[in-house]
N, C-alpha and C positions, 0 to 999 in steps of 0.2 A: 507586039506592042499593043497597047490598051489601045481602044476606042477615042477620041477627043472628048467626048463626054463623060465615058467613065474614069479617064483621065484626070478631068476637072474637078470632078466629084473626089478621088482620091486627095489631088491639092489640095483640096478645099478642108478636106479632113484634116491632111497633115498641118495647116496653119492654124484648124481650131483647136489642136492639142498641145502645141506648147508657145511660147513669147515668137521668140526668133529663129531662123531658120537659114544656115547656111545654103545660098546656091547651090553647092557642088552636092551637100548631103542631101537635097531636093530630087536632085537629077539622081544620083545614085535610089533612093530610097522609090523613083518609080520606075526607072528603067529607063531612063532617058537624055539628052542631051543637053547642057545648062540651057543650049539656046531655043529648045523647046519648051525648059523650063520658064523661060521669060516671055514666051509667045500666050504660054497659058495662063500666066500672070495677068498677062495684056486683056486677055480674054473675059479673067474675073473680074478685072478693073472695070470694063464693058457693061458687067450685070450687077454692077453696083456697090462690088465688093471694095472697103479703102483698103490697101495693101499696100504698104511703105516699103520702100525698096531700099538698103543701106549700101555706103560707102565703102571701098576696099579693094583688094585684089581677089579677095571671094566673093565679094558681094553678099547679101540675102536679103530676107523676105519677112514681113511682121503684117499679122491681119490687125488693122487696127481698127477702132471703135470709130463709126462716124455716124454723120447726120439722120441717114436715112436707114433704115433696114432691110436689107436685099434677103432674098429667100435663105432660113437656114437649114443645114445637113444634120438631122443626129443619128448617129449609128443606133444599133439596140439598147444599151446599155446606157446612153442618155437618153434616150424616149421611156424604158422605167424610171429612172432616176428622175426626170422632168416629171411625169407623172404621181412619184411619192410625192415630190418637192409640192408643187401646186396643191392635192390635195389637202397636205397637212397645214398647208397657209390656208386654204379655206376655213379651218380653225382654229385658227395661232391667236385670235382675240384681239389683234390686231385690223384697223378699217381698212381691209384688204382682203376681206373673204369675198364678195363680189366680184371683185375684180380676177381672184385667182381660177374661181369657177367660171369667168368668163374666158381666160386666158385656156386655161384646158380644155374648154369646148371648142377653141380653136387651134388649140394646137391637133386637138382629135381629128378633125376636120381634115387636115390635110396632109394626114398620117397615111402610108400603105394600110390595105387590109390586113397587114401581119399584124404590123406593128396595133394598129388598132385593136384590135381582137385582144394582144394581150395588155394595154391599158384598161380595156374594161373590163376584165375579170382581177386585176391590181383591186380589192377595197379593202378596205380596212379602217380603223377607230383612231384616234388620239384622245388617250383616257388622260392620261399626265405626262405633261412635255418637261425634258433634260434642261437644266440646267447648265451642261456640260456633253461634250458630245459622248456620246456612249460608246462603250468597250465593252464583249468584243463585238465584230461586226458583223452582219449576217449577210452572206451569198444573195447575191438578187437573184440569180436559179431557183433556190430554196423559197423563196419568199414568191416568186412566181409560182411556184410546182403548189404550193400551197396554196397559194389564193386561187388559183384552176382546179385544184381538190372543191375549195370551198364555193365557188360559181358555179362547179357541173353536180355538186350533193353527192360524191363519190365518197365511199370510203378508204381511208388512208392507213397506208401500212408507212411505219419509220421506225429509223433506229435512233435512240433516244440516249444520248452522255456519253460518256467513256466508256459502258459498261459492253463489252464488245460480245459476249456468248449470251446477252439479254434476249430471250425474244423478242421479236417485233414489235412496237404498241400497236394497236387496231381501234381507230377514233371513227366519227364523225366529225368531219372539224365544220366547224359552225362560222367560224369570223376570225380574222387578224388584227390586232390589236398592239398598242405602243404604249406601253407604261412605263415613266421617266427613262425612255430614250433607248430601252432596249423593247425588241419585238416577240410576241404571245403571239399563241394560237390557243384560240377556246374552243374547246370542242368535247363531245361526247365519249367515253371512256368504255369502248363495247364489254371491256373485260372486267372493269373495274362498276361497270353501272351510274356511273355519277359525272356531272359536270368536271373535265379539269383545265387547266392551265399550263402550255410548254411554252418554252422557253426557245424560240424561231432559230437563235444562234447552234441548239444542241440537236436540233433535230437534221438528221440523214432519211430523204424520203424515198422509199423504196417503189418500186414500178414492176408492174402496172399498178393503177388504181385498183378498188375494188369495185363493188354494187353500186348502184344509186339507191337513195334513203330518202325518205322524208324530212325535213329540217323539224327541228325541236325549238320550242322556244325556250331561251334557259329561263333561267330564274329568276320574277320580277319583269320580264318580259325585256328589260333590256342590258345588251352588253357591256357597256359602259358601269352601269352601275355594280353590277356582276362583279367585271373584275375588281373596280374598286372597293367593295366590299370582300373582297376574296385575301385582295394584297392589305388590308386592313385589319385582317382577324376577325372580322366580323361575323354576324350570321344573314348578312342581306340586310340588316340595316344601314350600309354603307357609311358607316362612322365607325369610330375606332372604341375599343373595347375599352380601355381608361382614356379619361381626358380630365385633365389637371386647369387652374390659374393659377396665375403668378404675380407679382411684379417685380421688375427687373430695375435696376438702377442704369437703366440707358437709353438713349435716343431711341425713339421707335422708328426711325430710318433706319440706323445699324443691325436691330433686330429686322425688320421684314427682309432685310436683302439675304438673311440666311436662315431664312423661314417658310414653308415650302406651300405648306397646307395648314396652319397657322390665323388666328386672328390677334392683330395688334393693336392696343389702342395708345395712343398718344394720349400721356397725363402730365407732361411736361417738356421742356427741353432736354434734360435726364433720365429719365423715366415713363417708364409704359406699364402695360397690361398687355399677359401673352396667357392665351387660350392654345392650347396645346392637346394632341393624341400621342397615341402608342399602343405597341400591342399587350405592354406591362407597364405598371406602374414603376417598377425600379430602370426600367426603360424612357420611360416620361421625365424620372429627375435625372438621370445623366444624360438625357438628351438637350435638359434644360440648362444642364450646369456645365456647359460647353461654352455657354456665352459668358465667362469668366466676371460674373457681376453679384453683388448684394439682393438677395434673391430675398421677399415676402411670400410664402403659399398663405393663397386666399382658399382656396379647397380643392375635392374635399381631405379628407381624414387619411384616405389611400396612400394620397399623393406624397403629403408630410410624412407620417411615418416609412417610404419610399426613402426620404430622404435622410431618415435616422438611421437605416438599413445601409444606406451605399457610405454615412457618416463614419458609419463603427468598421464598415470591410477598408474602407480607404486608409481610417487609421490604423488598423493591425497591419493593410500591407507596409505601411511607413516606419513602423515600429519592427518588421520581421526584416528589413530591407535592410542589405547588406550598406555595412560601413563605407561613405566615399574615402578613396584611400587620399590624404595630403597632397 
């Protein structure tokens, strides 16, 4: 039988993971007797813990929310997860980056040395934040093994997509980075010579590390901009290679909500003004003409003739498109 204390620490687990909790499946799940389970209860109650006890011939058990905050437990895998979580609130744009850097510095505080150790080598950018939560998901191993690549300046061997007889890539990885809600690695391309960009959810990192390196500064000097000029088509002017105006026949409320990186200007109750990118111009008007409205190009020349281009292919597909049958 467990220790009393390692005991409780287990309890304490098993209530922070789900609502409710059968008695009997308490006792079974530590190895113990329901009436120990209720002694240990007794015990959290004691350290401040509110823990509701239900009605029945099984009885169970709910940690509930209360006044005060008594000490809490996170296994590994909530002390990364707290630690992305905070960091990327220190940048959310919301008045809460203070607070969140303050929050992390104390949850750091009184973290084990394990645990601590690996939240500071966790860094990483928020270039552009999702909309929607992102698919697919990346391995918090993988997103550690990488950010300890990039803290110790080791070089990194992985395997990279589906392509399974590929050899290895061989980087410097430089920084981790979140662009609309899936996660980069920027790093140095030893075989290719040039800055690139992976994709966190594809990569397989392979061990051991290699060398230690010197860190490079990329391009511009900073990450941020980098990627965003990288995922833009750009060449490091960090803006997008066409950029069109418009006006649209709709609320400029309706349009911002589905406008990402976008400027709108309200010119009426109906009607706005949409400054818009893309990496092509016939890219720029079908991106535009999603918003199902009486469109104005105000410029330039690209953008229009864009639009006479995607005019004449839309109507031949209309015109080749099979008969609806009655």
């Amino acid at each position: 039988m467990q220790k009393t204390s390692a005991r409780l620490l287990a309890l304490l687990s098993l209530l922070q993971a789900r609502r409710d909790w059968p008695g009997p499946l308490l006792a079974e799940r530590l190895e113990v007797s329901p009436r120990t389970v209720r002694r240990d209860v007794d015990r959290l109650r004691e350290l401040g813990y509110p823990i509701l006890a239900g009605k029945g011939p099984d009885g169970g058990y709910r940690l509930d929310a209360g006044s005060d905050l008594p000490p809490l437990l996170f296994d590994d895998e909530q002390a990364v997860a707290l630690a992305v979580a905070l960091q990327i609130a220190t940048t959310c744009g919301a008045d809460i980056e203070e607070a969140a850097a303050r929050a992390l510095t104390t949850v750091r505080q009184v973290m084990p040395a394990r645990l601590r150790h690996r939240i500071d080598t966790l860094r990483f950018t928020v270039v552009e934040r999702p909309a929607t939560r992102p698919d697919p998901q990346v391995d918090s191993g993988v997103l550690m093994a990488l950010s300890a690549a990039v803290h110790a300046c080791e070089v990194l061997r992985f395997d990279y997509g589906p392509a399974a007889d590929a050899p290895p890539r061989r980087v410097q990885p430089h920084h981790l980075v979140t662009w609309g809600g899936r996660w980069y690695l920027v790093a140095w391309d030893l075989e290719r010579e040039d800055w690139r960009t992976f994709r966190a959810d594809r990569i397989a990192p392979r061990t051991p590390t290699g060398p230690r390196f010197t860190p490079r500064e990329p391009p511009g000097g900073e990450v941020a901009a980098f990627v965003a000029a990288r995922f833009r088509g750009a060449d490091g002017s960090g803006d997008w290679p066409c950029r069109g105006e418009v006006i649209l026949d709709l609320p400029a409320a309706d349009v911002s909500r589905h406008t990402r990186d976008g400027v709108v200007e309200e010119l009426g109750p109906d009607r706005c003004r949409l400054v818009l990118g893309s990496w092509s111009w016939p890219g720029l008007a079908a991106s535009i003409g999603r918003f199902d409205a009486d469109i104005e190009v105000v410029g330039p020349a690209e953008l229009r003739d864009a639009f006479a281009h995607l005019a004449r292919r839309y109507a031949n597909a209309a015109t080749d498109a099979p008969a609806t049958p009655p």
